[in-house]
MARPA-847664 format. One record per residue (C-alpha): residue in three letters; z, y, x; residue number from 1. Coordinates in nm, 3 decimals, padded with zeros to 5 digits, always signed. Last residue first. Example, Ala and Ser with C-alpha at 12.3 -4.5 7.8 and 13.67 -1.06 7.14 Angstrom:
2
SER,+00.714,-00.106,+01.367,2
ALA,+00.780,-00.450,+01.230,1
***
This chain:
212
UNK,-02.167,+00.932,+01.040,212
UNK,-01.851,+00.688,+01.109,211
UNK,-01.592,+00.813,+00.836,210
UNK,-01.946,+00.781,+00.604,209
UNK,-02.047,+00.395,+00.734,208
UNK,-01.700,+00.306,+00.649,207
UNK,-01.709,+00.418,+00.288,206
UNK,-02.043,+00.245,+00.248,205
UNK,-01.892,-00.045,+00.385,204
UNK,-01.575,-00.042,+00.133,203
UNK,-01.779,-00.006,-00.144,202
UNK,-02.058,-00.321,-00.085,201
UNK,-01.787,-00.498,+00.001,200
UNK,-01.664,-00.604,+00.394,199
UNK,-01.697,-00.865,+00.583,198
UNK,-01.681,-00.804,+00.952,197
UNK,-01.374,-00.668,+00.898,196
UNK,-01.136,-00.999,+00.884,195
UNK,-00.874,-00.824,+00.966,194
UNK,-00.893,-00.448,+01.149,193
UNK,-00.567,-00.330,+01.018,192
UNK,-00.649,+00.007,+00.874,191
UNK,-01.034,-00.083,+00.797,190
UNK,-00.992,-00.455,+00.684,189
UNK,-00.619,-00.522,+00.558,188
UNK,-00.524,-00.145,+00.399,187
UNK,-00.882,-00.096,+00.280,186
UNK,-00.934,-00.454,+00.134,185
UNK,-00.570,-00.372,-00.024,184
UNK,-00.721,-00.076,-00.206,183
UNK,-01.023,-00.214,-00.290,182
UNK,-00.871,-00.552,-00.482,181
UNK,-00.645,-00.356,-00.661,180
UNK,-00.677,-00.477,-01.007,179
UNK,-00.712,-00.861,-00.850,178
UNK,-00.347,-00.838,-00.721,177
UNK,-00.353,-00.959,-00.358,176
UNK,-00.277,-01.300,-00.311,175
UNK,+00.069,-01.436,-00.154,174
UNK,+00.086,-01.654,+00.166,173
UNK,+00.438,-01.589,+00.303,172
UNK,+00.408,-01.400,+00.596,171
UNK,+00.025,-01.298,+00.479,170
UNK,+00.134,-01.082,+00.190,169
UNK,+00.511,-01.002,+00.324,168
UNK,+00.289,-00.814,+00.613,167
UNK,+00.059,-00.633,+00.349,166
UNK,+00.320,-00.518,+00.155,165
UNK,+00.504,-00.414,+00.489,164
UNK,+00.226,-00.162,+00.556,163
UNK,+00.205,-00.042,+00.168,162
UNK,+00.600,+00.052,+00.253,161
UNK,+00.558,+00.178,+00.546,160
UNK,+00.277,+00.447,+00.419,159
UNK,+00.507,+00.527,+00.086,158
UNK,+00.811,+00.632,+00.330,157
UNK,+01.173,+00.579,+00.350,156
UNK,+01.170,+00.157,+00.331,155
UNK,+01.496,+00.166,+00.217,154
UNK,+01.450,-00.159,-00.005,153
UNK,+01.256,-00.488,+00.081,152
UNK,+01.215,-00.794,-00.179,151
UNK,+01.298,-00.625,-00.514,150
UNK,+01.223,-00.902,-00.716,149
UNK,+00.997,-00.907,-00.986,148
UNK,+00.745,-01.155,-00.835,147
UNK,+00.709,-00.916,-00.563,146
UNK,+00.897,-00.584,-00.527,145
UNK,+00.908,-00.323,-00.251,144
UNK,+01.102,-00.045,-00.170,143
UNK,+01.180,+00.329,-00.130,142
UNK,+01.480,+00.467,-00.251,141
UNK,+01.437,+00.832,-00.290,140
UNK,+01.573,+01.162,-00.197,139
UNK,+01.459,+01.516,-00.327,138
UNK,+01.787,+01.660,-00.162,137
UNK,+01.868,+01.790,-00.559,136
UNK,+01.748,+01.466,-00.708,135
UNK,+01.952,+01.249,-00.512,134
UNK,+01.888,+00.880,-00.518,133
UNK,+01.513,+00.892,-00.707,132
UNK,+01.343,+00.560,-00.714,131
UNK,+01.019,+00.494,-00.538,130
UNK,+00.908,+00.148,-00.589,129
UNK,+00.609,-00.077,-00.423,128
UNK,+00.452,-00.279,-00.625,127
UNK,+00.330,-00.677,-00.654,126
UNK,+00.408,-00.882,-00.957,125
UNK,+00.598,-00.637,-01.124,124
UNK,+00.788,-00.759,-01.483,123
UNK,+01.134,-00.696,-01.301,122
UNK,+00.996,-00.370,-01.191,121
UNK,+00.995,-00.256,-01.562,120
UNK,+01.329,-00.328,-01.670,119
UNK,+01.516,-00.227,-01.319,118
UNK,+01.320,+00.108,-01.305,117
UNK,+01.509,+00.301,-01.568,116
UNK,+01.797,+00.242,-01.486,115
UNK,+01.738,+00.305,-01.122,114
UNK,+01.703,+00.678,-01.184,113
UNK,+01.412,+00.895,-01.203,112
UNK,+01.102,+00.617,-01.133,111
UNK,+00.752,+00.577,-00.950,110
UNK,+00.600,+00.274,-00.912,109
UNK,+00.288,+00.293,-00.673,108
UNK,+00.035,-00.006,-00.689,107
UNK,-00.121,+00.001,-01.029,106
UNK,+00.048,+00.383,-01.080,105
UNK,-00.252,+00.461,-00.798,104
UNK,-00.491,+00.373,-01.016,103
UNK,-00.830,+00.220,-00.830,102
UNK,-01.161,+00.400,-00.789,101
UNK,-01.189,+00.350,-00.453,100
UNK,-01.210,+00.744,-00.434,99
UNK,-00.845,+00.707,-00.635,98
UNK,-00.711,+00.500,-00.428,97
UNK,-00.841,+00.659,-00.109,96
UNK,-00.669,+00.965,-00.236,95
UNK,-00.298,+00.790,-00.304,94
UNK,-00.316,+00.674,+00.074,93
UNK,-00.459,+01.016,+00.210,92
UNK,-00.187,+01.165,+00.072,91
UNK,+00.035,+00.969,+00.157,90
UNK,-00.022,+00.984,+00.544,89
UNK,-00.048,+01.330,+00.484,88
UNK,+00.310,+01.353,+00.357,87
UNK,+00.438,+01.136,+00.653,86
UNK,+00.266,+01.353,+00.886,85
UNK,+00.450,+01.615,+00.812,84
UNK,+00.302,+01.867,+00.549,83
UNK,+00.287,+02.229,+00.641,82
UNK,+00.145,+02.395,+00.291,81
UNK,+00.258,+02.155,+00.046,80
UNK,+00.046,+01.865,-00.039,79
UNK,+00.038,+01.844,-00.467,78
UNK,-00.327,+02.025,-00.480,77
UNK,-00.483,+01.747,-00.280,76
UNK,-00.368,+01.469,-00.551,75
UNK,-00.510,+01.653,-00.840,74
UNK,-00.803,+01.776,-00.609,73
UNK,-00.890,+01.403,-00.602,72
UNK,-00.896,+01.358,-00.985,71
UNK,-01.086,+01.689,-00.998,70
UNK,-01.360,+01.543,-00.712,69
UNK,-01.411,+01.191,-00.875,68
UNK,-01.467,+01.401,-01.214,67
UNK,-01.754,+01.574,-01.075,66
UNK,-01.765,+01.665,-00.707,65
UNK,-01.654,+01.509,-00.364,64
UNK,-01.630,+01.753,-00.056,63
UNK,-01.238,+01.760,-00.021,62
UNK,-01.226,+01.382,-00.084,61
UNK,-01.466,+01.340,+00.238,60
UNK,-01.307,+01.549,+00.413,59
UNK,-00.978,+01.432,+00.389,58
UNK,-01.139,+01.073,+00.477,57
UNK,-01.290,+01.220,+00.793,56
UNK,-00.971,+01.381,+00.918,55
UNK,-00.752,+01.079,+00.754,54
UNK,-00.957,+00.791,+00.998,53
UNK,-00.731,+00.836,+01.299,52
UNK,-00.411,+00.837,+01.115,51
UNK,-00.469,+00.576,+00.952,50
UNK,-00.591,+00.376,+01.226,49
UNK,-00.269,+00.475,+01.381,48
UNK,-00.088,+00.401,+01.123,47
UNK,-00.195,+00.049,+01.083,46
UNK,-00.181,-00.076,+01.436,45
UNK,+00.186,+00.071,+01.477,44
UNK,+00.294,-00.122,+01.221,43
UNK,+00.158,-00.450,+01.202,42
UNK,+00.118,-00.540,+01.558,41
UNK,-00.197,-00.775,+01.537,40
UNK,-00.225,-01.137,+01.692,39
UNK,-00.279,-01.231,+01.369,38
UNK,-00.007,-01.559,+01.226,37
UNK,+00.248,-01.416,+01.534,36
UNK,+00.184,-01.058,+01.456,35
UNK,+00.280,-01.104,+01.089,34
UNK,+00.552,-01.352,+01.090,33
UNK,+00.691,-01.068,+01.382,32
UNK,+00.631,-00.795,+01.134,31
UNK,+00.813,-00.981,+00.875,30
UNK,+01.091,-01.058,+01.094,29
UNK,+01.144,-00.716,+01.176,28
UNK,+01.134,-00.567,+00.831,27
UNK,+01.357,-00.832,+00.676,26
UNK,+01.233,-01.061,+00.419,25
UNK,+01.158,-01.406,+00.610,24
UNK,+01.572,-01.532,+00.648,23
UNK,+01.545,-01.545,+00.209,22
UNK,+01.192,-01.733,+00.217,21
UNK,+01.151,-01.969,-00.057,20
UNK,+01.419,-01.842,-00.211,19
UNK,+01.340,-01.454,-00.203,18
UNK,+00.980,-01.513,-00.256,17
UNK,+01.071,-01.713,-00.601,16
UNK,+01.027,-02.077,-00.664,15
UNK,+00.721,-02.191,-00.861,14
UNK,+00.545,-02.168,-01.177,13
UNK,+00.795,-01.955,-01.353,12
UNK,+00.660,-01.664,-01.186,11
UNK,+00.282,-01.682,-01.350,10
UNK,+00.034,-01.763,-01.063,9
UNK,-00.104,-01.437,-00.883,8
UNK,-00.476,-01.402,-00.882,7
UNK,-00.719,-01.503,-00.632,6
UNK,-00.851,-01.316,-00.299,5
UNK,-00.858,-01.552,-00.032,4
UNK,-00.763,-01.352,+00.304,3
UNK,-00.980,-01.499,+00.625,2
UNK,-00.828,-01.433,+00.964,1
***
């Protein structure tokens, strides 16, 4: 299946996700939209590519240098010493935005309270949210919000959450945002196998390293 890239239209120019959709934006049903428009199990199809290509992409942002290589150790440096796989998955996620050369605060919204997210995720074209719940347990509210509307909440982890992203983005036709362009080429054409054959200029030479 072939994604067109453009840019998001300004929210007032049409109806919201939520009301164009409002029986579409529930986990299940979005990965059944999914798998019915691809032929592709959402889910399990994108971990586990994940998961196969982290030992070559961990050491591939373990052996970059120069400013690349501190921005990445920045990331690396934050994994604790036994991380599930849950951790590593986001990890990995928040490094191959950075070795894309992307900003991971253009796709991951990070907030203390939900006061202080409400303002600024109602401006969000296309984010996913982690809000604190419980400081003390280190709990958060993970989500995801198009068209500044929180569209999916409790997702628990980052991983799921850019998963679903990309199932809500062909379920109901949306573009990618053009300032992350890499990062959801990764997530659709080497973690999800869509449309691989064509790939950028950056994205195949990352391939043809995880495949040396």
């Amino acid at each position: 299946m072939v994604m067109f890239i453009v840019r998001l239209p300004h929210f007032t120019s049409r109806l919201p996700v939520y009301q164009r959709w409002p029986a579409l934006l529930e986990t299940s049903r979005i990965q059944d939209e999914f798998h019915r428009i691809t032929m592709v199990h959402l889910e399990s199809k994108f971990m586990s590519k994940l998961d196969e290509y982290t030992p070559g992409l961990l050491k591939l942002f373990h052996s970059k240098g120069g400013t690349m290589g501190l921005k990445l150790k920045a990331v690396l440096i934050q994994t604790p010493s036994n991380p599930n796989i849950n951790i590593t998955r986001e990890v990995v996620i928040r490094c191959l935005m950075v070795y894309l050369g992307e900003r991971t605060d253009q796709l991951l919204k990070e907030y203390d309270d939900a006061d202080s997210a409400s303002q600024d995720l109602a401006v969000q074209g296309m984010a996913i949210y982690s809000i604190k719940t419980n400081a003390s347990e280190g709990s958060h509210d993970i989500g995801i919000v198009v068209e500044g509307i929180r569209v999916l909440t409790s997702q628990g982890t980052i991983p799921r959450a850019c998963c679903m992203l990309i199932g809500i983005a062909y379920a109901v036709n949306l573009a990618y945002p053009k300032q992350l362009n890499y990062t959801f080429e990764a997530f659709q054409k080497l973690f999800l196998e869509l449309d691989c054959s064509k790939l950028s200029p950056k994205l195949n030479s990352l391939k043809n390293k995880l495949l040396a």
